[in-house]
VEXDREN-2710 file (C-alpha; in Angstrom, 1 decimal):
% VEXDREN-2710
k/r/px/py/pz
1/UNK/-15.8/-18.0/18.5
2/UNK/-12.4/-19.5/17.0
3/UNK/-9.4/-19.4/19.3
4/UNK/-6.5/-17.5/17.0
5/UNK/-2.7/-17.6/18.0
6/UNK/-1.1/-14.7/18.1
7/UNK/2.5/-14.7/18.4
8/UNK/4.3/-10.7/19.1
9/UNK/7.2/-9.5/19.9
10/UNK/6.0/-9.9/23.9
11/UNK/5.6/-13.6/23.5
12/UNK/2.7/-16.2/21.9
13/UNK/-0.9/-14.8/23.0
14/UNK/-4.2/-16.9/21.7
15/UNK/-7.0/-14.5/21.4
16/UNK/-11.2/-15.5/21.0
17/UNK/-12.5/-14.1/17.3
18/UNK/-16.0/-14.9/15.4
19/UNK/-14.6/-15.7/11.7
20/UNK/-17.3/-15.8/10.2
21/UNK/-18.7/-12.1/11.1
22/UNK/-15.8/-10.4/12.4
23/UNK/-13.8/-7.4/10.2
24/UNK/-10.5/-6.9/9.7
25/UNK/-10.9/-4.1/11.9
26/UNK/-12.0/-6.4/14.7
27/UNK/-9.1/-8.0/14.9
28/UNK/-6.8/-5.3/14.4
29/UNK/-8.9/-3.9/17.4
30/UNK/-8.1/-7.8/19.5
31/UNK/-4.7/-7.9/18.5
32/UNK/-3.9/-4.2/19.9
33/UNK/-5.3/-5.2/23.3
34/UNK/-3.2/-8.4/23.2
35/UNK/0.0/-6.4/22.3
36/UNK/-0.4/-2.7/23.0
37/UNK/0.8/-2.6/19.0
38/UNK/-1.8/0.5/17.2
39/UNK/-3.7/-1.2/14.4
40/UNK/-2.1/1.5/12.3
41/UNK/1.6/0.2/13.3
42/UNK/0.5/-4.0/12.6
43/UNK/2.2/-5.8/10.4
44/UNK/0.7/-9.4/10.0
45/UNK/1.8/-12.2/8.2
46/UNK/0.0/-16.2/8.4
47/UNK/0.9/-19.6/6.5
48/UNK/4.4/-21.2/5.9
49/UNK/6.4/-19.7/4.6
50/UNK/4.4/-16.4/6.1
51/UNK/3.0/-13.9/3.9
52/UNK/1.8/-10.7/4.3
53/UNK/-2.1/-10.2/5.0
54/UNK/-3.5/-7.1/3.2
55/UNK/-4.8/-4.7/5.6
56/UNK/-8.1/-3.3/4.8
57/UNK/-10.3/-2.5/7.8
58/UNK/-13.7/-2.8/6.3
59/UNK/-13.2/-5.6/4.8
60/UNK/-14.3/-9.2/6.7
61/UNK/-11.9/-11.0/8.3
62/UNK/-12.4/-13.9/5.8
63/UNK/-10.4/-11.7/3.3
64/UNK/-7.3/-12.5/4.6
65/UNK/-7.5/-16.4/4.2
66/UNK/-6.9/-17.1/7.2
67/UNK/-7.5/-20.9/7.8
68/UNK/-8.7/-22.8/11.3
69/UNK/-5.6/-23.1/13.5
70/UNK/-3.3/-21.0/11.6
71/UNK/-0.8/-18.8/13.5
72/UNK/-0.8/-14.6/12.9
73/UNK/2.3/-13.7/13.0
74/UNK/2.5/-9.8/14.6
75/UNK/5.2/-7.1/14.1
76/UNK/5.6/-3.7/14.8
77/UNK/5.7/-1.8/11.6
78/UNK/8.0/1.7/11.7
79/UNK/6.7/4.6/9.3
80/UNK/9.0/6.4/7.9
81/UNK/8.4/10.2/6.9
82/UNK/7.5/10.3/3.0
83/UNK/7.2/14.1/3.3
84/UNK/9.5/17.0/1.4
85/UNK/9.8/18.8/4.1
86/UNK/12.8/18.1/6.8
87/UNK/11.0/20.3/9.2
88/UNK/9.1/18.2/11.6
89/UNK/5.2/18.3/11.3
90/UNK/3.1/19.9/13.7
91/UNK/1.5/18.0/16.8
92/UNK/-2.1/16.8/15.8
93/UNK/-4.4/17.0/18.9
94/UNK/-7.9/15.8/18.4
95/UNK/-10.4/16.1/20.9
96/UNK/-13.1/13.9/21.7
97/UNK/-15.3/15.2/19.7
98/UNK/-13.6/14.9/16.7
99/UNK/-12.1/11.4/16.8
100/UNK/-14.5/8.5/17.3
101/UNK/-13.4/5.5/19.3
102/UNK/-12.8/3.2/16.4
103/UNK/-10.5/6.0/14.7
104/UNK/-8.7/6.5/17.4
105/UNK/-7.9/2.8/17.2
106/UNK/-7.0/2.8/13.4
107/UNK/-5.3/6.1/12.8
108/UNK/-7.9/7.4/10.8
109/UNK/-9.3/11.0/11.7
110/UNK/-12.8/11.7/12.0
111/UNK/-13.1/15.4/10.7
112/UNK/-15.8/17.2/12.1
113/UNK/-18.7/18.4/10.1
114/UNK/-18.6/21.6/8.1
115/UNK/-14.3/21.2/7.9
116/UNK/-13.5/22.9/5.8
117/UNK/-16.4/25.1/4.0
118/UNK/-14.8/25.3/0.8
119/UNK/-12.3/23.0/-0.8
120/UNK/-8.4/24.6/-1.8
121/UNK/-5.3/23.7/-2.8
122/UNK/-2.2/24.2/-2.2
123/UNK/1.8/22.9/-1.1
124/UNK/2.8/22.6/2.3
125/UNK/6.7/23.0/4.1
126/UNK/9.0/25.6/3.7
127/UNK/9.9/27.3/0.7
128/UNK/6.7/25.4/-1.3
129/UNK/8.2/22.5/-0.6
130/UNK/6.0/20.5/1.3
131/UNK/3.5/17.7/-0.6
132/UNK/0.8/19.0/-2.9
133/UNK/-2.5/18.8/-1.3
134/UNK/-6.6/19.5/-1.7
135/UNK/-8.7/20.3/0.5
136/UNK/-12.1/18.3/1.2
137/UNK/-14.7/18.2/3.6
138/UNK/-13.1/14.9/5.1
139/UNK/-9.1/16.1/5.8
140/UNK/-6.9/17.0/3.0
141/UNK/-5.8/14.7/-0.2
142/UNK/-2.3/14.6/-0.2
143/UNK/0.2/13.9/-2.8
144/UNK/2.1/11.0/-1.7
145/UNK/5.3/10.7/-4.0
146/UNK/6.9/7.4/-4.6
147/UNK/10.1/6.9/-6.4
148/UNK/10.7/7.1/-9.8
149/UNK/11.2/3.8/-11.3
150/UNK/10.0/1.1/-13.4
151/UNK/8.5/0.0/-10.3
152/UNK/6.3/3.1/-9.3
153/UNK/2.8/1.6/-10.2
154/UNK/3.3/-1.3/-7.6
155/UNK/5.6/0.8/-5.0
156/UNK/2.4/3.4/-5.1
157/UNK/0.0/0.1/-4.5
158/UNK/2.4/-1.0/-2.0
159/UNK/1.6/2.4/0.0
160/UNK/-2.0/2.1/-0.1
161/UNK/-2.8/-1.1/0.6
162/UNK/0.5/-2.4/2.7
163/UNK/1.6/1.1/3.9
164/UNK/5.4/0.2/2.5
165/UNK/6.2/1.5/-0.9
166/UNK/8.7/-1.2/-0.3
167/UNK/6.8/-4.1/-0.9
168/UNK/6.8/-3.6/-4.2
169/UNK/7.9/-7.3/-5.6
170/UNK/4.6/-8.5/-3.2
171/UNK/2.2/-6.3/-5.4
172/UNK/4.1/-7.9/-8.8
173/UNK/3.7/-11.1/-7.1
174/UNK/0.4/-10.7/-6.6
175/UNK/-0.3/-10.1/-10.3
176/UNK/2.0/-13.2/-11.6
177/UNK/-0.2/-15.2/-9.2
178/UNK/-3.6/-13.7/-10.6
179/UNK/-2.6/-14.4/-14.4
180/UNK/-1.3/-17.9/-13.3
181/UNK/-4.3/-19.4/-12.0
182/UNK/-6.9/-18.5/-14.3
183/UNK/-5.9/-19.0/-18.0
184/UNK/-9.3/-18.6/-19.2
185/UNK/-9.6/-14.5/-18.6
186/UNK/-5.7/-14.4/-18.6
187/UNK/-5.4/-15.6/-22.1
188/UNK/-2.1/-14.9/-24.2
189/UNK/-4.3/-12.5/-26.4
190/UNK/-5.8/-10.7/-23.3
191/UNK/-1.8/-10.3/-22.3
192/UNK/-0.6/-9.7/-26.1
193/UNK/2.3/-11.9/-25.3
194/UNK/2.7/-15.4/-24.2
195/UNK/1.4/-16.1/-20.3
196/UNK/4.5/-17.3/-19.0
197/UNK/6.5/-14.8/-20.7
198/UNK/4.0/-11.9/-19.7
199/UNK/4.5/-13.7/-16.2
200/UNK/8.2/-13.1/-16.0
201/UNK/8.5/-9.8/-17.0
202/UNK/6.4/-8.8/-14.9
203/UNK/8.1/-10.1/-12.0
204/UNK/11.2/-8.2/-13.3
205/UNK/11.9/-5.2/-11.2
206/UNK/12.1/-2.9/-14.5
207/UNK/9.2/-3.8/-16.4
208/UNK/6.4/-1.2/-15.6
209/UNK/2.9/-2.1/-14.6
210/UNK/-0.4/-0.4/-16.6
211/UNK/-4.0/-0.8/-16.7
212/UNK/-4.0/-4.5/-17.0
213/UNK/-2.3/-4.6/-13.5
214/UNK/-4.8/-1.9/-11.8
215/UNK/-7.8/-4.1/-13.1
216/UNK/-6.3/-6.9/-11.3
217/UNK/-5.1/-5.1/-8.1
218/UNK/-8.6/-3.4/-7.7
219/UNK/-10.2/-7.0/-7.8
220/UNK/-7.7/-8.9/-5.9
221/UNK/-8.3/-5.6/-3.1
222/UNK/-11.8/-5.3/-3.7
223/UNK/-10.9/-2.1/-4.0
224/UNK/-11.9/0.4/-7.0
225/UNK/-8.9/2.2/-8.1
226/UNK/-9.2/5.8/-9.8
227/UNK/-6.6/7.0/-11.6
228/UNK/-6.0/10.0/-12.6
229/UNK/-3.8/11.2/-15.3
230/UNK/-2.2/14.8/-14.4
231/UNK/-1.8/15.6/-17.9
232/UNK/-5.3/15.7/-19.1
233/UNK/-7.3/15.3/-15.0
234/UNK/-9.0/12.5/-16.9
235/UNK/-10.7/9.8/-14.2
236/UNK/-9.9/5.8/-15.3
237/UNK/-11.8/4.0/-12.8
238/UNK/-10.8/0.0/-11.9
239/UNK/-13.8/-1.6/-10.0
240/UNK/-13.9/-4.7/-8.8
241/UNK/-16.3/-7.2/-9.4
242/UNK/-20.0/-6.7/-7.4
243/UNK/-19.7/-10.0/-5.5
244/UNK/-16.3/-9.0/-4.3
245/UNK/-16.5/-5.0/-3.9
246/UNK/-16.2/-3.4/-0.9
247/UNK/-17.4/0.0/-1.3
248/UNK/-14.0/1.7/-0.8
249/UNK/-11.6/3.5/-3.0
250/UNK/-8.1/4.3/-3.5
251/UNK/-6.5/7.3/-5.7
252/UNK/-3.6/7.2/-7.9
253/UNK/-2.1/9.6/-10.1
254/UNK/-0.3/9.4/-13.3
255/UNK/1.9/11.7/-15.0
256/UNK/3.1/10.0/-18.2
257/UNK/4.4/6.8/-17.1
258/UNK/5.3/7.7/-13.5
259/UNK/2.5/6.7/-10.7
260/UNK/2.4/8.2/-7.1
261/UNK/-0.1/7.2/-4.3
262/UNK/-2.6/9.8/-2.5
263/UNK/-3.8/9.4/0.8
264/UNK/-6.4/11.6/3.3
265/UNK/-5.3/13.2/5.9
266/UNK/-6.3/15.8/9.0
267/UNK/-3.5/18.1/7.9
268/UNK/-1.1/18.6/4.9
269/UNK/1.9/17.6/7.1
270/UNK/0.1/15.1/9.7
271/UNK/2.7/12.3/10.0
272/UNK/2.1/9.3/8.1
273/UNK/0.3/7.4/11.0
274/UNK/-2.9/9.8/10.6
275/UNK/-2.8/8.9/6.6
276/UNK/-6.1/7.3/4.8
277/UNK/-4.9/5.3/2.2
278/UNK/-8.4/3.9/1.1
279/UNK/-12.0/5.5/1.6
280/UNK/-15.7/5.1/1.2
281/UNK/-16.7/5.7/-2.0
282/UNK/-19.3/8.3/-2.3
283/UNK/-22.7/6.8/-2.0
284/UNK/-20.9/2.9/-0.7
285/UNK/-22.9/2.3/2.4
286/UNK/-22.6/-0.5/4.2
287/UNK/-24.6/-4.1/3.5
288/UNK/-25.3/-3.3/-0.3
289/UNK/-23.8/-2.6/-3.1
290/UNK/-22.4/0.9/-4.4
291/UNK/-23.5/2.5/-7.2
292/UNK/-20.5/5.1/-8.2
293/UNK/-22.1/8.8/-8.8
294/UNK/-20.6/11.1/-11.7
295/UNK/-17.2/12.2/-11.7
296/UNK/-18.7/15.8/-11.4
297/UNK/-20.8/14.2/-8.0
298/UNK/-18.1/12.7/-6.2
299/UNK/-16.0/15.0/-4.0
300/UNK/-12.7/13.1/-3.4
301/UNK/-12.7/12.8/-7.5
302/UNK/-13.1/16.1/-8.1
303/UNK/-10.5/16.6/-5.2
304/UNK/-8.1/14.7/-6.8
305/UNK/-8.9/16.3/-10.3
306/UNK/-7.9/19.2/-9.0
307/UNK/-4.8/17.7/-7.6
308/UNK/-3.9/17.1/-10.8
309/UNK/-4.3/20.3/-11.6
310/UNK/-2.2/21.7/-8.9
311/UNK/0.6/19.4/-10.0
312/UNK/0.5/20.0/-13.6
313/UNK/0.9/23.2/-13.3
314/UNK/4.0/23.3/-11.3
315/UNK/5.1/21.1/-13.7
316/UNK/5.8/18.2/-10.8
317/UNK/4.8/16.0/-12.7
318/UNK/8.0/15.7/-14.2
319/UNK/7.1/15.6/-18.2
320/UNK/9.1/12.6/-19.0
321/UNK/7.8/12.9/-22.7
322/UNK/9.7/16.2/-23.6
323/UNK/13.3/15.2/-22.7
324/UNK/16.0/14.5/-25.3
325/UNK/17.5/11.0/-24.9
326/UNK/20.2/9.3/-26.6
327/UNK/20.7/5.1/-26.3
328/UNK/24.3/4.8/-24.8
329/UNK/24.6/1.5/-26.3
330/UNK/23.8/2.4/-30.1
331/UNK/23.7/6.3/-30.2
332/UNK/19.9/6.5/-31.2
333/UNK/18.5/9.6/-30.5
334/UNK/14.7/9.6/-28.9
335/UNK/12.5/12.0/-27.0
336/UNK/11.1/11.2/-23.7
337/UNK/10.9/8.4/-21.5
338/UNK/8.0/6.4/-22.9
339/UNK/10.0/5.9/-26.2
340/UNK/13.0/4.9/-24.1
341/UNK/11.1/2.2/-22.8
342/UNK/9.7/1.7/-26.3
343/UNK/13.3/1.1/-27.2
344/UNK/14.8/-0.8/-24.3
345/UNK/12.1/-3.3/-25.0
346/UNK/12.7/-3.8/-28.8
347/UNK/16.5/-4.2/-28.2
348/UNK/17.4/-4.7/-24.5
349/UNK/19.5/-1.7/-24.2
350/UNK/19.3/-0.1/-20.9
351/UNK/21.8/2.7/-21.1
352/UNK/20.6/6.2/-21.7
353/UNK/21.4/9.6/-21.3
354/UNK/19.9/13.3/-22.1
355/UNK/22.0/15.2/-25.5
END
């Protein structure tokens, strides 16, 4: 056992923790006993200056880098409703039967066997305007809409794995960091573009991330990443390397060059608290490695094919490609968003506006 120091908003607590065979879990489990904090509220931080640990309960504590001695830094974090609907959700009871003691310390619902029999879709809130949702035998997949910016491939990240769409700028850091220290499988024709060049911009809040950045996410989370384009329900899936995969999975979706999050949930409109960012892969268990089934095998891929579905066609996915644009700086006339960015990159104009 290694002592850790704990210091809260009720004062500097030093709690007992195995290192070596604990999960992230486990102390999310020590800390809420030290602090009466809910796992799914922690925010921790650790080093000088302190950076933010990502949260991912599966994993072993050794993920988080924490070193002997080192101080966690603990704060409440408060969610904030990312739902369309201004009417407040409905209370969530679950019973004893349906929420195990290690979900009831994490947030995350255990849904009851046989719930429900056949998957659906459909939109939640009055007047349809509630989040676009699946249904699956594990709690609903849930459209989680981030907004829509050059940023929206890390805010998206930001909400799975930090629970703050916020935190964008970490999630670029994280990449600059990634491409920095290994040159070798970074390489300037890997990158098409110089590294330190390819570094900066992608530090810059309107440069947009792409594959290259979920391929590093997923191994820097060890963490496959699906995502799904809502234009075609096509599955790319990012795994991480064997020695470092967990097993679990997050789902994004893409509609032309915007990304949005997706998380599980016991109902459509359960607050975010009761949100499952990142799952067990179909077939991951425990202690050995996962073998991913068939797209047509794997229930939450299905599930979020047919999300995709469901989104394309109410058309909220927002076809960026078919609007008319015109360049306020040199009047040339373009269609869609993608060639917008197309342009802004080939001559640094940044004005546009629809004809």
């Amino acid at each position: 056992m290694e002592p850790v120091r704990l210091r809260h908003p009720n004062g500097v607590t030093t709690i007992q923790l195995d290192l070596s065979k604990s999960s992230v879990q486990d102390l999310q489990q020590e800390i809420f006993a030290a602090t009466e904090i809910l796992p799914c509220l922690q925010e921790l931080k650790a080093g000088y200056p302190p950076r933010p640990l990502a949260i991912i309960p599966d994993l072993p504590v050794e993920s988080l880098g924490l070193q002997r001695g080192e101080q966690v830094v603990v704060t409440k974090r408060w969610s904030a409703g990312l739902t369309h609907s201004s009417a407040p959700p409905p209370q969530v009871t679950a019973s004893s039967s349906a929420l195990s003691p290690s979900a009831a310390m994490t947030g995350m619902m255990t849904i009851p066997q046989g719930f429900p029999p056949v998957p659906f879709a459909g939109s939640g809130g009055a007047n349809d305007a509630g989040p676009e949702y699946v249904a699956t035998s594990i709690g609903y997949l849930v459209h989680r809409v981030v907004p829509a910016d050059d940023s929206c491939l890390f805010s998206a990240i930001a909400l799975i794995f930090e629970q703050d769409p916020s935190k964008a700028q970490s999630i670029r850091q994280i990449v600059a960091t990634t491409i920095w220290s290994d040159p070798v499988k970074w390489n300037e024709a890997i990158l098409g573009r110089p590294r330190v060049e390819y570094i900066q911009k992608i530090l810059t809040p309107n440069t947009r991330g792409g594959a290259l950045e979920l391929a590093i996410l997923a191994e820097h989370y060890g963490t496959e990443i699906a995502c799904v384009d809502v234009a075609t329900s096509r599955v790319l899936r990012f795994l991480p390397p064997p020695a470092r995969d967990s097993g679990n999975r997050a789902i994004v979706l893409c509609a032309d060059v915007h990304y949005d999050a997706t998380s599980v949930a016991p109902t459509p409109d359960a607050p975010d608290k009761l949100h499952q960012t990142v799952m067990r892969r179909d077939g991951a268990n425990s202690g050995r490695e996962a073998r991913p089934r068939g797209e047509d095998e794997d229930e939450m891929l299905v599930a979020a094919k047919k999300l995709a579905d469901v989104l394309r066609t109410k058309r909220e996915d927002t076809d960026a490609a078919s609007f008319d644009l015109k360049c306020q700086m040199c009047g040339k006339g373009m269609k869609g968003e993608k060639e917008a960015h197309e342009h802004a990159e080939q001559t640094g104009h940044v004005a546009f506006g629809e004809y």
